[in-house]
N, C-alpha and C positions, 0 to 999 in steps of 0.2 A: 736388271734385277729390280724389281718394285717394293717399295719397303712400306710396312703397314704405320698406323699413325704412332703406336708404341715405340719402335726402331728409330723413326725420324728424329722422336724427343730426346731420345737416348742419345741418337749422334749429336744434336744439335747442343743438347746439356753438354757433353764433352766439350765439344769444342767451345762453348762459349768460357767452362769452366779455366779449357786452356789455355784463353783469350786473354782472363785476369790472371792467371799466375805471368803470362809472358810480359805481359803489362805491368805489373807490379815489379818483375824484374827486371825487365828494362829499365825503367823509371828510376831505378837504385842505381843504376849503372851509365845512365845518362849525366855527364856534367852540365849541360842547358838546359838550366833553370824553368825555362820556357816549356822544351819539349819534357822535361821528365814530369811537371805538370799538369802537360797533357796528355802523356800517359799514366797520371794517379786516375785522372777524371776519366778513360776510356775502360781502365780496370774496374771503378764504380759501376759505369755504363754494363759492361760484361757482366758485372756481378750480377745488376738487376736483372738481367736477360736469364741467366743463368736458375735464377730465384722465382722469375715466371716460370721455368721451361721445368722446372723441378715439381711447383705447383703442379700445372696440368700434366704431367704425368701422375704424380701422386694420386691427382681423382682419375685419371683412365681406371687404375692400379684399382682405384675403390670399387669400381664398377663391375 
């Protein structure tokens, strides 16, 4: 199944969006200081992704 460029943003926003909650709650539930650390900074990571992939769909959506 071939999915158009609208579909791709959509799945790809999801899962990045599920990226940072899983991250975010990991990182609460981690007692190493170290890795719950590094998953504050890959839920950032995710969030920016997440805040591109929102963007360009939003201008597909205009067009």
């Amino acid at each position: 199944m071939k999915l158009n460029t609208e579909e791709i943003l959509k799945k790809k926003l999801l899962d990045a969006q599920e990226m940072v909650r899983d991250y975010e709650s990991y990182s609460k539930e981690i007692g190493d200081a170290e890795v719950s650390d590094l998953f504050k900074d890959f839920a950032e990571e995710s969030g920016y992704q997440a805040r591109k992939l929102r963007q360009l769909l939003d201008k597909l959506n205009k067009n």
